[in-house]
C-alpha positions as CSV (number, residue, x, y, z in Angstrom):
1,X,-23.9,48.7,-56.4
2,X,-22.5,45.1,-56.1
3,X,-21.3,43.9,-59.0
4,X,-21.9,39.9,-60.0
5,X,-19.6,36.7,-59.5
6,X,-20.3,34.3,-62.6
7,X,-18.2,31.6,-61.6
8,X,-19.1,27.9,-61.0
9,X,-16.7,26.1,-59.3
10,X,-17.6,22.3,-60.7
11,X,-17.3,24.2,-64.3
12,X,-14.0,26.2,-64.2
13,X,-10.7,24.4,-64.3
14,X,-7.0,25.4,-63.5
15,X,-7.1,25.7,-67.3
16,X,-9.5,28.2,-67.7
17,X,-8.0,30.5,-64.9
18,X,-4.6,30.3,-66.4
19,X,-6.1,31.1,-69.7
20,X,-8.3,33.8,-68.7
21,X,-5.2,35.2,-66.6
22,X,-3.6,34.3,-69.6
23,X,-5.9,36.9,-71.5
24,X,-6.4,39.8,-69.2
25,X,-2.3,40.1,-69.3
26,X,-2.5,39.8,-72.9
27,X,-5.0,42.6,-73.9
28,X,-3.7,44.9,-70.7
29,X,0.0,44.5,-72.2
30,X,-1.7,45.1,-75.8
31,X,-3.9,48.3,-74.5
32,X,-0.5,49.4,-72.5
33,X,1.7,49.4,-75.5
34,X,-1.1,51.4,-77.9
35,X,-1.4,54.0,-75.6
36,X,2.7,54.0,-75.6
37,X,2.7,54.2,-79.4
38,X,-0.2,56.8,-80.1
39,X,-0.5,58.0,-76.5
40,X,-4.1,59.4,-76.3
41,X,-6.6,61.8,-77.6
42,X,-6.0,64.2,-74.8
43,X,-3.2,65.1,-72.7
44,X,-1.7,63.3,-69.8
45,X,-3.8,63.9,-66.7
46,X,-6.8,66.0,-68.7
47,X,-9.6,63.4,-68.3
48,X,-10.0,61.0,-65.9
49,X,-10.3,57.2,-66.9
50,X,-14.1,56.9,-67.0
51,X,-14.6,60.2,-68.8
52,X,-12.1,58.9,-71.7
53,X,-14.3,55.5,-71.5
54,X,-17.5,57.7,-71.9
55,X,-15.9,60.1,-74.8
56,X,-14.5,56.0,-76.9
57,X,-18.3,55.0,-76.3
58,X,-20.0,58.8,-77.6
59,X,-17.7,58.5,-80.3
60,X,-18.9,55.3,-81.2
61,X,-22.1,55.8,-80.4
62,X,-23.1,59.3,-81.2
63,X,-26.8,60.1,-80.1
64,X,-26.8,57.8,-76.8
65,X,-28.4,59.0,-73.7
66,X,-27.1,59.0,-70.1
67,X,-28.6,55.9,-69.2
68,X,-27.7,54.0,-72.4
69,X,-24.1,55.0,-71.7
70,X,-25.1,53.9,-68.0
71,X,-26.1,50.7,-69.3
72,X,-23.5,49.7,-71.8
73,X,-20.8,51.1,-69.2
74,X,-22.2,49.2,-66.2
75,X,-22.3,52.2,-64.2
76,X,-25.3,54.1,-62.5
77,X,-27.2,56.5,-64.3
78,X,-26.4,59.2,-61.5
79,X,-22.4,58.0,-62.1
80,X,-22.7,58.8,-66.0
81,X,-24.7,62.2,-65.6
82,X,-21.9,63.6,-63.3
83,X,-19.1,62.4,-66.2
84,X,-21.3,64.2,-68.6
85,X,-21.6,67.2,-66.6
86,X,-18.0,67.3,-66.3
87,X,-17.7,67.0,-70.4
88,X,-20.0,69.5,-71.0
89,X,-18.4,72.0,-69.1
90,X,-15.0,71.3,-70.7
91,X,-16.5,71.3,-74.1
92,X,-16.1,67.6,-74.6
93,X,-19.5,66.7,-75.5
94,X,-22.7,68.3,-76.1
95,X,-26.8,67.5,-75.2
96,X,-29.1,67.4,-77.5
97,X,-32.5,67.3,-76.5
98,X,-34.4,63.9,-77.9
99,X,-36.8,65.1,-80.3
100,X,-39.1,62.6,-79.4
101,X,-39.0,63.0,-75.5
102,X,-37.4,66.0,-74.4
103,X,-37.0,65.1,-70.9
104,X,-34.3,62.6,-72.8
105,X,-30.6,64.1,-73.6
106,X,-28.6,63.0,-76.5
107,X,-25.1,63.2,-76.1
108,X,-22.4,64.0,-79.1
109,X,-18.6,64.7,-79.0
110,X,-18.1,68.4,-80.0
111,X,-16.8,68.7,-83.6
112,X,-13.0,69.3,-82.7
113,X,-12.9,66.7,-79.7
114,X,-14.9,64.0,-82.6
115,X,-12.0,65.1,-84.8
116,X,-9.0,64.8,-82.4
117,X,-10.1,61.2,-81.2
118,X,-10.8,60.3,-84.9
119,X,-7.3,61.3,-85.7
120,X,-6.2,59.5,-82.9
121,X,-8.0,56.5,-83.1
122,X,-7.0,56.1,-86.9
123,X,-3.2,56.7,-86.0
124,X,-3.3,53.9,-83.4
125,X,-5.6,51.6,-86.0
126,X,-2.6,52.1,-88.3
127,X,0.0,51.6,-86.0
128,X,-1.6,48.3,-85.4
129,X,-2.6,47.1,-88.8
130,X,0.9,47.4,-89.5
131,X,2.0,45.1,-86.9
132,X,-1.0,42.8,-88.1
133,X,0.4,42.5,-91.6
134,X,4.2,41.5,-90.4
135,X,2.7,38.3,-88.4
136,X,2.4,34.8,-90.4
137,X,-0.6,34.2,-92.5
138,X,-1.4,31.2,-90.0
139,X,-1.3,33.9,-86.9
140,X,-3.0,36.5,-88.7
141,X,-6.0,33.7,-89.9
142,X,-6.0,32.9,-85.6
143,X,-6.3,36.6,-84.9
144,X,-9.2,36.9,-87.4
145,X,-10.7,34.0,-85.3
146,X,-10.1,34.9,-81.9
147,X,-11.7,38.8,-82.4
148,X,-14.9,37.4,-82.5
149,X,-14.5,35.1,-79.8
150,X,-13.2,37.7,-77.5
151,X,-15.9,40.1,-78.3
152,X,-18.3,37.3,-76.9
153,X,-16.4,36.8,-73.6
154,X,-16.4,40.6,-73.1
155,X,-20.3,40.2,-73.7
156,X,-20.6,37.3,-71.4
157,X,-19.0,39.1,-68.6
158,X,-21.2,42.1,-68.8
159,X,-23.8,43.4,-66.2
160,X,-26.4,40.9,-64.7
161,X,-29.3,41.6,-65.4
162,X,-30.4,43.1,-62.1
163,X,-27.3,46.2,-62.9
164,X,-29.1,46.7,-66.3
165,X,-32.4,46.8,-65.1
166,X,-31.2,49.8,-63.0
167,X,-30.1,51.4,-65.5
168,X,-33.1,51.0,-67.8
169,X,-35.1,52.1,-64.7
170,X,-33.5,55.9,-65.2
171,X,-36.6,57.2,-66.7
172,X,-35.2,60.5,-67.5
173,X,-32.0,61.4,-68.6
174,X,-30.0,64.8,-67.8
C-alpha cells in the first residue's frame, strides 16, 4: 500500500524543511537516548520493532481491535493480525472476544507483560521529568507549548484517508 506525499511545493519553504529536519533529529536523538537510559520493556532482540509499537499502543489502549490498531498504526489489517498472532503465542497479549460482535477480537497485554512495560514506562517518565525540572522556567514554559503542537503535526501527518478507509473496511477482526 502506497503511502501519501502531503507536500505543496508553492507552501513549503527552505525554513520549514530545515525545521522539520530540524525536528525529526530532535525527537530521534530524544527517543535514542530514552531507550539508552531505561533500555526497554523487553530484552534486546525479543520483539521486533512493530510488535513493541503494537504492545506501547495495547497498553495505551487496552480493548482495541485488530483493525483499530490497523488504523491508528497505518498498517493493513492483515499486517496487525500477523503481529498479534505472533504476541499471542509469546504470551504478550491476549483476545478477548467483543461481547457485542463476537466475530470482533479485543486485544489486552497479559498481566505480567502490562506490568513490566508499566514499570518501564514509569522509570523512563521519571528519568525524564527529572531532566524536565533542571531546564529554565522560560524552557520548561516552551516545552509545555511545543507538546501540543507536536502532537498536532504527528496528527497531520497521519494516514490519508484512502489508508484509513482500508482499514475500517476490515469487517472482522481475528
Amino acid at each position: 500500500m502506497a503511502m501519501f506525499t502531503r507536500m505543496d511545493s508553492a507552501r513549503v519553504g527552505a525554513g520549514d524543511l530545515a525545521l522539520a529536519d530540524d525536528l525529526f533529529a530532535a525527537v530521534g536523538q530524544l527517543r535514542r537516548q530514552g531507550r539508552r537510559l531505561g533500555g526497554g520493556p523487553f530484552p534486546d532482540g525479543a520483539l521486533s520493532g512493530a510488535q513493541v509499537e503494537l504492545v506501547r499502543l495495547v497498553r495505551r489502549r487496552p480493548g482495541l481491535s485488530v483493525a483499530e490498531a490497523a488504523a491508528e498504526l497505518a498498517l493493513a489489517p492483515n499486517t496487525v493480525s500477523t503481529l498479534v498472532g505472533q504476541l499471542v503465542g509469546a504470551d504478550v497479549l491476549t483476545r478477548v472476544s467483543d461481547p457485542k460482535d463476537r466475530r470482533v477480537a479485543r486485544l489486552m497485554l497479559t498481566t505480567p507483560v502490562r506490568q513490566r512495560v508499566e514499570r518501564w514506562r514509569d522509570q523512563r517518565a521519571l528519568t525524564a521529568a527529572g531532566a524536565i525540572a533542571d531546564l529554565q522556567a522560560s524552557q520548561r514554559a516552551d516545552l509545555e507549548r511545543a507538546v501540543p503542537i507536536i502532537a498536532r503535526l504527528a496528527a497531520a501527518l497521519g494516514p490519508t484517508d484512502e489508508v484509513q478507509q482500508g482499514c475500517q473496511d476490515q469487517v472482522r477482526d481475528e
